[in-house]
Wavefront OBJ file of the C-alpha trace (Angstrom):
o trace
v 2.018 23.665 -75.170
v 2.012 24.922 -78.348
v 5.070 23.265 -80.652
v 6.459 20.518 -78.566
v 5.437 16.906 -80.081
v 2.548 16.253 -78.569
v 3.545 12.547 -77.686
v 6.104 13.987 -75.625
v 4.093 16.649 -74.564
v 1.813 14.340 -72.637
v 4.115 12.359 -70.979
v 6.075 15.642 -69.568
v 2.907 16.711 -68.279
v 1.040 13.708 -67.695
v 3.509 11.542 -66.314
v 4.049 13.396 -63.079
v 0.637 13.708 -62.070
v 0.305 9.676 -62.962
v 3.331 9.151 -60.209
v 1.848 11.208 -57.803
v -1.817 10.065 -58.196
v -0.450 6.737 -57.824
v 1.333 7.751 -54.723
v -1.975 9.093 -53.713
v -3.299 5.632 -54.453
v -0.637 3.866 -52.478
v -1.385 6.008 -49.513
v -5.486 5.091 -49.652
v -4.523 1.698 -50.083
v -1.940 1.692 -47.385
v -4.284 3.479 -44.982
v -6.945 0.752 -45.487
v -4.736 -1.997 -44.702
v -3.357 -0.648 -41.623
v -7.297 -0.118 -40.117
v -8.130 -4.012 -41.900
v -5.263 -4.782 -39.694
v -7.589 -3.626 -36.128
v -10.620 -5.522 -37.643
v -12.523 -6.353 -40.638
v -15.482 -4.215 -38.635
v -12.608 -0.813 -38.433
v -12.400 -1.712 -42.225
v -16.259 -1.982 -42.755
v -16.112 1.632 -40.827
v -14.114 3.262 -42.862
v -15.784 2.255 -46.076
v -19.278 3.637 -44.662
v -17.467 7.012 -44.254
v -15.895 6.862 -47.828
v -19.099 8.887 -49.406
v -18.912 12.241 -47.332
v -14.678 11.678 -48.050
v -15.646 11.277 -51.726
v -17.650 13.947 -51.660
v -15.147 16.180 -50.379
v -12.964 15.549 -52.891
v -15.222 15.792 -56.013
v -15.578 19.269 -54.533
v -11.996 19.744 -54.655
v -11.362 18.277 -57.625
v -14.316 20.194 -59.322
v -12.818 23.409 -58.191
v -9.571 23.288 -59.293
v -10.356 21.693 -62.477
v -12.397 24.525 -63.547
v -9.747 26.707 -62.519
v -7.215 24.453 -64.507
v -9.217 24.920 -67.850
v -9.943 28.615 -67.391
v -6.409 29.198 -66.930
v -5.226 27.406 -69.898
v -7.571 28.705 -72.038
v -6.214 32.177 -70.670
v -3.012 31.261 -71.589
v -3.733 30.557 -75.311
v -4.968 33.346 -75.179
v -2.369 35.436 -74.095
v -4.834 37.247 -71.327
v -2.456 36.768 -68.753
v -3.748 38.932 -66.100
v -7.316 37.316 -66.846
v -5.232 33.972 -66.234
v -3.853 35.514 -62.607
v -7.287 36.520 -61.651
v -8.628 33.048 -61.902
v -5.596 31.379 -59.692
v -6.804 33.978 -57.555
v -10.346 32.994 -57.144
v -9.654 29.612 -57.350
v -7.853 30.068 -53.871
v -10.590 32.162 -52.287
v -13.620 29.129 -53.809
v -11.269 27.112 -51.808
v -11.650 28.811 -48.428
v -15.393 28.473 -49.088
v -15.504 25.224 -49.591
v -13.699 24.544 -46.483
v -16.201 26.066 -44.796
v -19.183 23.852 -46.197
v -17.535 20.585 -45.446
v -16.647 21.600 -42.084
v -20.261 22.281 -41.540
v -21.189 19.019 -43.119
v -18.472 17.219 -40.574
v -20.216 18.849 -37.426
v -24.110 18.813 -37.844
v -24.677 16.158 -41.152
v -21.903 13.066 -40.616
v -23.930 11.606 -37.930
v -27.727 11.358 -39.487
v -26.043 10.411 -43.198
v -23.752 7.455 -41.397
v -26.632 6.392 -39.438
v -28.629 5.407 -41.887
v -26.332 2.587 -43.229
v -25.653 0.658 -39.810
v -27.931 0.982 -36.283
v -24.079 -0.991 -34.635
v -22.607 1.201 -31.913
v -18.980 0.251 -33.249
v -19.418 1.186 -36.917
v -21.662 4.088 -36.238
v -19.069 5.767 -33.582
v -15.913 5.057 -35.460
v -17.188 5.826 -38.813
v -18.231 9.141 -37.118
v -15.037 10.135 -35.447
v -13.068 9.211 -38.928
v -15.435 11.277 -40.979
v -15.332 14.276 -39.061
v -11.653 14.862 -38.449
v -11.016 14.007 -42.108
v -13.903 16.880 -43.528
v -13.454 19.611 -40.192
v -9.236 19.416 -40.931
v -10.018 19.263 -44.548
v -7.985 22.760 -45.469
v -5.225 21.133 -46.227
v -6.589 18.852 -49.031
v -8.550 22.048 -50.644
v -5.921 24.245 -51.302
v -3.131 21.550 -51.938
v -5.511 20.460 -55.210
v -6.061 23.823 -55.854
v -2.707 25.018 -56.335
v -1.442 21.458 -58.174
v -4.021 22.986 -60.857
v -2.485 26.438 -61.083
v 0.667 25.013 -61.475
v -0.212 22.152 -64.008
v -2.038 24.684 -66.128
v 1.197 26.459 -66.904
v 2.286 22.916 -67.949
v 4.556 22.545 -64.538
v 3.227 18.801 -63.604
v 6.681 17.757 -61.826
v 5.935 20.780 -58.678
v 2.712 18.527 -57.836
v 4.143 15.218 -58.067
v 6.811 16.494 -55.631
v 3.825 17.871 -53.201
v 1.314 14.531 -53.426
v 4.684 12.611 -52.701
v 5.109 14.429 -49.674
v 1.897 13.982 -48.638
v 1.497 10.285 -49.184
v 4.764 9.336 -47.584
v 3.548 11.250 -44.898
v 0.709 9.497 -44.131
v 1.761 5.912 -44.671
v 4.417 6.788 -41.976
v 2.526 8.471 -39.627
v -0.745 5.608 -39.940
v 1.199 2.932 -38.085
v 2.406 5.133 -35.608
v -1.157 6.654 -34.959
v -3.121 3.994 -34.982
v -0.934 1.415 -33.692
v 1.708 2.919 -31.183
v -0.590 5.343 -29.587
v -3.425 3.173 -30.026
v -6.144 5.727 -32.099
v -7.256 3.474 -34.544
v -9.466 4.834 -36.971
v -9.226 8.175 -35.631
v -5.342 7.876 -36.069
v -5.972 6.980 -39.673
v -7.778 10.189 -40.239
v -5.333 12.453 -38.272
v -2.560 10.698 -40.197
v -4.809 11.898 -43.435
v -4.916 15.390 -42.730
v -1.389 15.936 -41.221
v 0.164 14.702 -44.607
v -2.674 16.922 -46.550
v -1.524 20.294 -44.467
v 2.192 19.234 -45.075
v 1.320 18.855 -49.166
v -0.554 21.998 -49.170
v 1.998 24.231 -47.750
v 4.378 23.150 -50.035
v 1.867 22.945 -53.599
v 1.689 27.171 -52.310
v 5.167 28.000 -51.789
v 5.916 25.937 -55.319
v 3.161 27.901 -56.714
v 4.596 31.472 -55.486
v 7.585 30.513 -57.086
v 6.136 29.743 -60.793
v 7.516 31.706 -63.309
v 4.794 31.532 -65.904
v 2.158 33.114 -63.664
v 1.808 35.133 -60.473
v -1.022 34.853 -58.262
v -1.454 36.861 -55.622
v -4.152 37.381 -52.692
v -2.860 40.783 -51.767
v -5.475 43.068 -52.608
v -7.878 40.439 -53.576
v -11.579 41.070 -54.905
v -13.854 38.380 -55.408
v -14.589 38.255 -60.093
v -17.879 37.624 -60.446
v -16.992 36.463 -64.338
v -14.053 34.675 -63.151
v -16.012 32.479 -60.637
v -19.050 32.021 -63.243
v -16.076 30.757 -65.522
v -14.455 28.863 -62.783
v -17.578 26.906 -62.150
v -19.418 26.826 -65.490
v -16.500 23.745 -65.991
v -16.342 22.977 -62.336
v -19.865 22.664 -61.445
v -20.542 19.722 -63.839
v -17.271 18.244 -62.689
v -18.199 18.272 -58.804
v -21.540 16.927 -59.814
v -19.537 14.122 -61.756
v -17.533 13.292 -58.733
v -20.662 13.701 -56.316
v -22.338 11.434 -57.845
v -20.140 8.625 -56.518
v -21.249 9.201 -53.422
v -24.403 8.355 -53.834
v -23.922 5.790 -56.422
v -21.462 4.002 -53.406
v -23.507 5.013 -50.727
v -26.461 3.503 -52.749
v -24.685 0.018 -53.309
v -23.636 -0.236 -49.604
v -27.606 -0.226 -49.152
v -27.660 -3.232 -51.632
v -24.857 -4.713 -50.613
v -25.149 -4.786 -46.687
v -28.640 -7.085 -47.940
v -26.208 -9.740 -48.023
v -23.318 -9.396 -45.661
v -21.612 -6.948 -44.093
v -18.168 -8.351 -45.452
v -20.023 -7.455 -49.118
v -19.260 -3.857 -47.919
v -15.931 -4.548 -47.123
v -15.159 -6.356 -50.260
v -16.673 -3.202 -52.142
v -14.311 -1.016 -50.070
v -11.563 -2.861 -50.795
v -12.350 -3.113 -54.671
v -12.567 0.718 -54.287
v -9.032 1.043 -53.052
v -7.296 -1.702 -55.395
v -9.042 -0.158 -58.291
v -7.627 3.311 -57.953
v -3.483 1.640 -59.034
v -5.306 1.955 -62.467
v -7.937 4.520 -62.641
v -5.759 7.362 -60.464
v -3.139 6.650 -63.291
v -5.138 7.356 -66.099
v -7.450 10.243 -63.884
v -3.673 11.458 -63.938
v -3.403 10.982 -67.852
v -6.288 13.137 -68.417
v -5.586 15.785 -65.975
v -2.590 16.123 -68.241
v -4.428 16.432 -71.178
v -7.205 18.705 -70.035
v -4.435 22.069 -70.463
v -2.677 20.492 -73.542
v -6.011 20.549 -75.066
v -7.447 23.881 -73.472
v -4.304 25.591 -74.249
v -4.387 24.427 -78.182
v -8.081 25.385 -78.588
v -7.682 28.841 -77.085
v -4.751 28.496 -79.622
v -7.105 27.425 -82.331
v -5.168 24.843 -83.522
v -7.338 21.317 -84.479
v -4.612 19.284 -85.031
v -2.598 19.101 -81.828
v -6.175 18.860 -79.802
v -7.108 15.596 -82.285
v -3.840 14.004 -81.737
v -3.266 14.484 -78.093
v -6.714 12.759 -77.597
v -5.656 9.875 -79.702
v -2.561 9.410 -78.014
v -3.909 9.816 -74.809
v -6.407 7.053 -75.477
v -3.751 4.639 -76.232
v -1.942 4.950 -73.416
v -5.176 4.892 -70.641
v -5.804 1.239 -73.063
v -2.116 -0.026 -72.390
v -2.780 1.311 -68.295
v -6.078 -0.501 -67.919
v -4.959 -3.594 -70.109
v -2.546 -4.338 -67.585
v -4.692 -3.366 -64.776
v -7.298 -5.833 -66.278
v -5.241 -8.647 -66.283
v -3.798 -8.184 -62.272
v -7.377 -8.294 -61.197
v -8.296 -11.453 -63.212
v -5.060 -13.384 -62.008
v -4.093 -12.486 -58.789
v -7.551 -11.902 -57.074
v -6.053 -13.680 -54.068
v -2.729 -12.213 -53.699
v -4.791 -8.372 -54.167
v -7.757 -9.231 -51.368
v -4.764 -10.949 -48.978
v -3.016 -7.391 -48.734
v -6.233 -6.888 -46.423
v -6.180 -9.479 -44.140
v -8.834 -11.140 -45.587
v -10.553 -13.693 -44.139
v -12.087 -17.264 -46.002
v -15.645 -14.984 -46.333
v -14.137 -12.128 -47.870
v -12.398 -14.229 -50.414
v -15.163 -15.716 -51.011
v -17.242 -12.724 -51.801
v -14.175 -11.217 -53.364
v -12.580 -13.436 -55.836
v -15.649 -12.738 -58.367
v -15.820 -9.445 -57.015
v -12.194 -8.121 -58.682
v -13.051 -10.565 -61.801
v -16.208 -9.061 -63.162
v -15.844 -5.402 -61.936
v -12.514 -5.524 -63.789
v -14.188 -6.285 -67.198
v -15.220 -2.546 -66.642
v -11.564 -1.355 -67.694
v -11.024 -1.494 -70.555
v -14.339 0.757 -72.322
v -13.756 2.911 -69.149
v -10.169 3.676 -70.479
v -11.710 5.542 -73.875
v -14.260 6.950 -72.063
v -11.988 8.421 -69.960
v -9.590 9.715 -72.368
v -12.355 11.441 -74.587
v -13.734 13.372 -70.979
v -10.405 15.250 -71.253
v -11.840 17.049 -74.091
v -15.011 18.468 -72.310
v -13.406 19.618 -69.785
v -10.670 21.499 -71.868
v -13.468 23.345 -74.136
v -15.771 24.170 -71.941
v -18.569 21.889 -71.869
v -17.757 19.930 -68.491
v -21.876 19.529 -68.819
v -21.137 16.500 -70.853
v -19.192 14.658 -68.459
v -21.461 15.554 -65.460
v -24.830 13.600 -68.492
v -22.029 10.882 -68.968
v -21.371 10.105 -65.148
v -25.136 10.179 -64.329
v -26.369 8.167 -66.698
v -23.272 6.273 -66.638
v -23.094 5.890 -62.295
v -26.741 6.101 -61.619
v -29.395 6.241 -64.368
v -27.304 2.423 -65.510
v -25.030 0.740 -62.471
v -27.600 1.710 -59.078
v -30.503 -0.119 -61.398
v -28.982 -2.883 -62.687
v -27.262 -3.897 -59.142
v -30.567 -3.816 -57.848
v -32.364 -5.922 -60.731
v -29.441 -8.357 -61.117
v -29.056 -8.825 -57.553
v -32.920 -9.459 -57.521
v -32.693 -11.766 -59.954
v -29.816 -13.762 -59.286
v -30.401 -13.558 -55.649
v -26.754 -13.519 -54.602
v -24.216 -10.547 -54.629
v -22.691 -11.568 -57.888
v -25.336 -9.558 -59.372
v -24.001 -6.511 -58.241
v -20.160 -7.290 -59.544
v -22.103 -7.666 -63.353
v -23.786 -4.278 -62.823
v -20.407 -2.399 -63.713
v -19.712 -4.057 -67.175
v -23.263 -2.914 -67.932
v -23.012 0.776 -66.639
v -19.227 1.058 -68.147
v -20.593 0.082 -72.217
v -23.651 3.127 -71.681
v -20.738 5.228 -70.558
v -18.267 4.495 -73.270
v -21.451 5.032 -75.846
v -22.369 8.122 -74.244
v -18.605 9.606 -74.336
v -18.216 8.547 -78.331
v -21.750 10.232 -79.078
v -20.774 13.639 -77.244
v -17.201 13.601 -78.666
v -18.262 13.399 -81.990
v -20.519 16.478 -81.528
v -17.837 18.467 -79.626
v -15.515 17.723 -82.733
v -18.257 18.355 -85.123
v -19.522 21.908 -83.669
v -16.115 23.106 -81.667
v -13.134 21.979 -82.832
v -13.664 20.900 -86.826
v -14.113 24.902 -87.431
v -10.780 26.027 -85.481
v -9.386 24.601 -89.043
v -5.851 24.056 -89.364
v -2.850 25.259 -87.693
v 0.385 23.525 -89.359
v 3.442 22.671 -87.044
v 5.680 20.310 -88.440
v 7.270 19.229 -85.016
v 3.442 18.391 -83.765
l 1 2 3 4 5 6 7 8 9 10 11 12 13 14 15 16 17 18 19 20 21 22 23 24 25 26 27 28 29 30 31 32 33 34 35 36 37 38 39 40 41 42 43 44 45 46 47 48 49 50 51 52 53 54 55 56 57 58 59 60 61 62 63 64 65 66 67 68 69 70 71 72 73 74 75 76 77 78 79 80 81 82 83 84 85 86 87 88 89 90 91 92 93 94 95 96 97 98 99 100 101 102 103 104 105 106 107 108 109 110 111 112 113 114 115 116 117 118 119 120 121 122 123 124 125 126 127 128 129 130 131 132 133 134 135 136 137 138 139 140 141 142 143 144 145 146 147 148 149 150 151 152 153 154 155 156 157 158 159 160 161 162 163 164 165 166 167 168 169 170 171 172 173 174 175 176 177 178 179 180 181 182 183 184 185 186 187 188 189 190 191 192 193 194 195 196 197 198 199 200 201 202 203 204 205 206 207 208 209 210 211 212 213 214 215 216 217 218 219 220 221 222 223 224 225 226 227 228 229 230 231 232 233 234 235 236 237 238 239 240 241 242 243 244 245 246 247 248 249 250 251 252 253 254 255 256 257 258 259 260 261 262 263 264 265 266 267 268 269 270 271 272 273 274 275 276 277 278 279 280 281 282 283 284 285 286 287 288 289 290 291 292 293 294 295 296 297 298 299 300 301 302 303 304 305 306 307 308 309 310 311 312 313 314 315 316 317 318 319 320 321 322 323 324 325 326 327 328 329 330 331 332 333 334 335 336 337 338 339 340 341 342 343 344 345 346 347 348 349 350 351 352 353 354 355 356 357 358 359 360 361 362 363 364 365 366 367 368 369 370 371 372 373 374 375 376 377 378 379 380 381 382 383 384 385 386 387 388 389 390 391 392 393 394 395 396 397 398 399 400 401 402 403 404 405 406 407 408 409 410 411 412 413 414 415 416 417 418 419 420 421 422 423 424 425 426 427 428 429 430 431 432 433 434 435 436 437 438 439 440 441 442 443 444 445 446
């Protein structure tokens, strides 16, 4: 972390966690194609219960980021038993969250569904899929949780192996589920949380076996100081991520306006669209301890050019990703059975949302930053302002105006530029007031 060329450095780290997050992105897509494959109304079902599944994860993800920056600013540090204790709570905030979500599946997935769709078909199966996916949901808690441990020592390849697992899983088991014994969309959401448990019990027996830190239950106290730590990055971060939930849940209220197969386009978008972002989400989860790790380290240099290079790369990623959507709308919305309507609705769909890429890619990149000094705050002003206070609005104006759906598609081009603006502006003051003084720590092989 500290003397390896930074260029090299990232793609050690990063490039693992890009496989596997495409793996993970394989397996969503996979999943969705099997349930288009029952009906475009089992597709339309399981995009109504993407939200609470979204929500889930930014819950997860917000967690064990936190974690992931505290302990690789530990590590700098050299407060290695300080770095154990925060693995340590990380696991136990897991449990909790469990918990919540399988409270949310039971007594809060039937009032939220219900108020996008009075159909007895959606409404059951959207249901039944949400609540085996958040009451089973252990598996998917403490998997991400100990990826994040384990990538904050700088060991990315572990959690590749463990997401693979997972994802290869589930895109064997969905067929089988929902075809051979006839579940459905249930059987898409049991095949989801069998290959979650199987990923999870191997991300904990990789982690027991890390050499750079031991973390250990036996004994265990909740840390007041760790947790506030834990969650002063982690809180913004699962507000971040939660905010997609209502920013899609808000859109499927615009959207359904029009046409129920506008929901199922959006779905679909939503699962195409994570070949390029889960890459680069991958790119910056790799940067996040290269970065924490150097400032705790105090050394400016290695942060500056680690963000640089990492901003290349997410460009070259969602370049290419721009330039699939705008040619091969067809071939992308065929993988999901779709029918004359849905390419209708989603040939300028994929276009315009795709014009989003490219300032999302620097935006992206710079987030990397917050998260690794502390001020995950940023991101969390960024996403709102970005997700709701910009793309919610403008759907609803330019879908006024234009009186079609297209008006929606332009929305994200609009949100995406106050994002990227947003990102520069708080980037510049995180250089200005946090990393600028560090001063200068020479390495001639960085």
């Amino acid at each position: 972390m500290g003397y390896e060329p930074i260029g090299k450095l990232i793609m050690k780290i990063s490039l693992p966690i890009m496989v596997s997050m495409l793996v993970q992105a394989l397996y969503n897509v996979v999943d969705s194609i099997f349930v288009s494959w029952v009906s475009e109304d089992a597709l339309t079902a399981v995009t109504l219960a993407f939200p609470l599944q979204n929500l889930m994860i930014a819950f997860a993800i917000g967690t064990a980021v936190g974690v992931n920056s505290l302990l690789s600013r530990r590590l700098g540090e050299e407060r290695y038993e300080d770095a154990e204790k925060a693995g340590a709570n990380g696991l136990f905030l897991s449990f909790c969250t469990w918990i919540l979500f399988v409270v949310i599946g039971l007594f809060f997935a039937r009032p939220f569904l219900g108020m996008f769709t009075e159909d007895p078909y959606l409404l059951e199966s959207s249901v039944l899929y949400t609540r085996i996916c958040l009451i089973l949901s252990f598996g998917v808690f403490f998997e991400i949780t100990a990826e994040r441990i384990m990538q904050a020592t700088g060991d990315s390849f572990h959690p590749m192996i463990t997401q693979g697992v997972g994802a290869i899983a589930n895109i064997i088991l969905d067929p089988v589920f929902i075809f051979t014994f006839n579940m459905g969309v249930a059987g898409a959401a049991i095949a989801t949380v069998i290959g979650q448990v199987m990923a999870m019990i191997l991300a904990l027996y990789f982690m027991k076996k890390n050499k750079y830190i031991k973390v250990s239950m036996k004994g265990f106290k909740p840390d007041g100081k760790s947790i506030r730590d834990i969650y002063e990055v982690g809180v913004p971060t699962i507000i971040t991520n939660s905010i997609g939930t209502v920013m899609v849940s808000a859109l499927n209220g615009i959207l359904i306006r029009f046409s129920t197969t506008a929901v199922s386009v959006f779905g679909v978008y939503f699962k195409l669209q994570s070949f390029v972002f889960m890459p680069v989400f991958g790119l910056s989860a790799g940067l996040v301890p290269i970065e924490g790790f150097n400032y705790g380290a105090r050394n400016r240099h290695r942060i500056t050019e680690a963000v640089r290079k990492g901003a290349i790369i997410a460009l070259v990623i969602m370049g290419v990703g721009f330039l699939v959507f705008q040619l091969f709308p067809d071939f992308l919305l065929g993988l999901f059975n779709a029918s004359e309507e849905m390419l209708r609705y989603g040939r300028p769909a994929l276009r315009r949302i795709s014009i989003c890429f490219i300032p999302a890619a620097i935006a992206i990149a710079l987030g990397s930053t917050f998260q690794a000094v502390g001020k995950g705050i940023y991101t969390m002003i960024i996403s709102i302002s970005r997700q709701l206070a910009a793309l919610v609005p403008a759907a609803y104006i330019l879908s006024s105006i234009i009186g079609t759906v297209d008006g929606v598609w332009l929305a994200f081009p609009v949100a995406e530029v106050v994002g990227l603006s947003l990102s520069i502006f708080f980037y510049l003051r995180v250089y200005r007031k946090m990393i600028k003084p560090l001063g200068e720590k020479s390495n001639t092989l960085s």
